[in-house]
C-alpha positions in Angstrom: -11.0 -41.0 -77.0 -9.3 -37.4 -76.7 -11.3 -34.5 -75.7 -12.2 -32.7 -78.9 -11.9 -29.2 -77.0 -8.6 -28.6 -77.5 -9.5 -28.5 -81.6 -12.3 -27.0 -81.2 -10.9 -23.7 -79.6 -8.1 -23.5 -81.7 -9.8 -23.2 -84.7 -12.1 -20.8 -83.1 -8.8 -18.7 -82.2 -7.6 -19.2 -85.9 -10.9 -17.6 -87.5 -11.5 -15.1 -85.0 -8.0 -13.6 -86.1 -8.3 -14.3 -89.8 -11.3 -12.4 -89.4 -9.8 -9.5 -87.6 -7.1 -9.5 -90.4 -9.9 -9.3 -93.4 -10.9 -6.3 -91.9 -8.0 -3.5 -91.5 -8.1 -0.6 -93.4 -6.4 -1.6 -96.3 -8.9 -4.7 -96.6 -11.7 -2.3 -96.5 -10.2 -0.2 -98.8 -10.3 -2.9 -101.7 -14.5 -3.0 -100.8 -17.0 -0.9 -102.5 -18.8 0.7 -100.0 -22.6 1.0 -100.0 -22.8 4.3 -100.0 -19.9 5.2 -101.6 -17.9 6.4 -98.3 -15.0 4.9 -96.6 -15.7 1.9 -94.5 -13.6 1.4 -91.2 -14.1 -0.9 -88.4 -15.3 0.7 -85.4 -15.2 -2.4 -82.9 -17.8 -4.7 -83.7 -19.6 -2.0 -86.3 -18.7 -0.5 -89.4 -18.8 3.5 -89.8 -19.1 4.5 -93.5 -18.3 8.1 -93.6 -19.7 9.9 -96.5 -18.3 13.9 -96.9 -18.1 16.4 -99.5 -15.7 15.7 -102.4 -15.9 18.4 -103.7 -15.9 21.4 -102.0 -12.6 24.0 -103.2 -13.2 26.4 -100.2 -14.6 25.5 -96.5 -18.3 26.2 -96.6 -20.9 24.1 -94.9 -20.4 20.6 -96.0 -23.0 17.8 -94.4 -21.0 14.9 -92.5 -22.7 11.5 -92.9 -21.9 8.6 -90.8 -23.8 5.0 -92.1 -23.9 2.4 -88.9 -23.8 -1.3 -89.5 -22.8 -4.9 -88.6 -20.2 -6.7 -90.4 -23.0 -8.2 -92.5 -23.6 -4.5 -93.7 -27.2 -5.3 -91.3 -28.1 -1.7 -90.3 -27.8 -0.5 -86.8 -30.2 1.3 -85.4 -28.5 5.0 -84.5 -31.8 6.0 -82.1 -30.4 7.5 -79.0 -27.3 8.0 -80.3 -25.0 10.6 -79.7 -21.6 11.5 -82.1 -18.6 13.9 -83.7 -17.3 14.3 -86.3 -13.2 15.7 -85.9 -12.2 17.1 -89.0 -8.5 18.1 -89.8 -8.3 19.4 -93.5 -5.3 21.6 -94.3 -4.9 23.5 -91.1 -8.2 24.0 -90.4 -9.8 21.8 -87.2 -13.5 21.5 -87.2 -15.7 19.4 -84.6 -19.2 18.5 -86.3 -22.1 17.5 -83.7 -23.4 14.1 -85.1 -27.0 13.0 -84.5 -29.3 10.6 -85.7 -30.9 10.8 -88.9 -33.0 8.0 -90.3 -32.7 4.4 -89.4 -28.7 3.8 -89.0 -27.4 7.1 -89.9 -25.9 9.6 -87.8 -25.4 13.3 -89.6 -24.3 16.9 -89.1 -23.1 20.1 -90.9 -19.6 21.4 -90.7 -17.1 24.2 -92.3 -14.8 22.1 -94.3 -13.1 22.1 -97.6 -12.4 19.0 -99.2 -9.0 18.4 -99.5 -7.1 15.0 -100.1 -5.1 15.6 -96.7 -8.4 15.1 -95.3 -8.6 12.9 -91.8 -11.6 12.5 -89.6 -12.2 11.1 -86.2 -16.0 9.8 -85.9 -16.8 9.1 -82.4 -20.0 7.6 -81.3 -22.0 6.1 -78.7 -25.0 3.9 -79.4 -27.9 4.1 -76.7 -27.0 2.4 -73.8 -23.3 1.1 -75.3 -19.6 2.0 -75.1 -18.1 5.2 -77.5 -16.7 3.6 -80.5 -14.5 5.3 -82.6 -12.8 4.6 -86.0 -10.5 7.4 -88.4 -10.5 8.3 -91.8 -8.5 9.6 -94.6 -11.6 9.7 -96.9 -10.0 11.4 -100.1 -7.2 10.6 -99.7 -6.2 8.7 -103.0 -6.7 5.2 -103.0 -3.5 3.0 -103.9 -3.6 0.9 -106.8 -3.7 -2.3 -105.1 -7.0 -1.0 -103.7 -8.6 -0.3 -106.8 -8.3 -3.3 -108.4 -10.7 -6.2 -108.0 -9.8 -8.1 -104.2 -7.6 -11.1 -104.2 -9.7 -14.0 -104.1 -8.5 -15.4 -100.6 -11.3 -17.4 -99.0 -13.1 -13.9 -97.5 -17.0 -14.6 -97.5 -17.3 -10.9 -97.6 -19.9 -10.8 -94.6 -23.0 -10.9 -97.3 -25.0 -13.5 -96.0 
């Protein structure tokens, strides 16, 4: 009888990168995020960045990073230490991240919100690596993104 490893590690190699696929920015895109942010992939976490939407002219505007798994299970942010690089129009901003609650990390920065919009989050869990994920959080979302997800075997990480 044939060793079974052989198998066995290439379908581990075949779901490891079918995951890595469901998750790019344009997957994410097509996900309704919990907290009604954009969701980007930030190694093995998930940064949902939550700004202002609304703001005509740069004022202080909070900055709102939610920290999970891939399972949306919330990570704990104690310890943690963040920014928050803001490019909106031609305006540059670094906002000073730092926990807030159970998996948040937040700040306050002079933005304005505008659909050219990109952000760098940058942050390093207690006693981890910096992780880092960007943004274009207004910008507007394509059509393909707004309709309902192709239904292509993705379990959606809600278990």
């Amino acid at each position: 009888m044939k060793s079974l490893k052989p198998v066995v590690a290439l379908i581990a190699s075949l779901f490891v990168a079918s995951a890595a696929l469901a998750h790019s920015d344009e997957y994410l895109d097509t996900q309704k995020s919990p907290n009604g942010g954009q969701t980007r992939m930030a190694s093995i976490y998930h940064f949902e960045l939550v700004v202002a939407k609304d703001s005509k002219e740069a004022k202080d505007n909070p900055v709102v990073v939610h920290v999970t798994d891939h399972a949306w299970a919330k990570i704990s942010t104690a310890g943690a230490v963040g920014t928050a690089t803001i490019l909106a129009g031609k305006t540059k901003v670094s906002v000073k991240l730092v926990p807030a609650g159970e998996n948040l990390m937040q700040g306050v920065g002079k933005y304005a919100s505008t659909p050219d919009m990109k952000v760098v989050v940058s942050i390093t869990l207690a006693g981890k690596s910096p992780e880092q994920a960007r943004f274009t959080p207004l910008a507007p979302v394509a059509a393909a993104a707004t309709a309902a997800p192709a239904k292509d075997g993705h379990m959606d990480h809600k278990h």
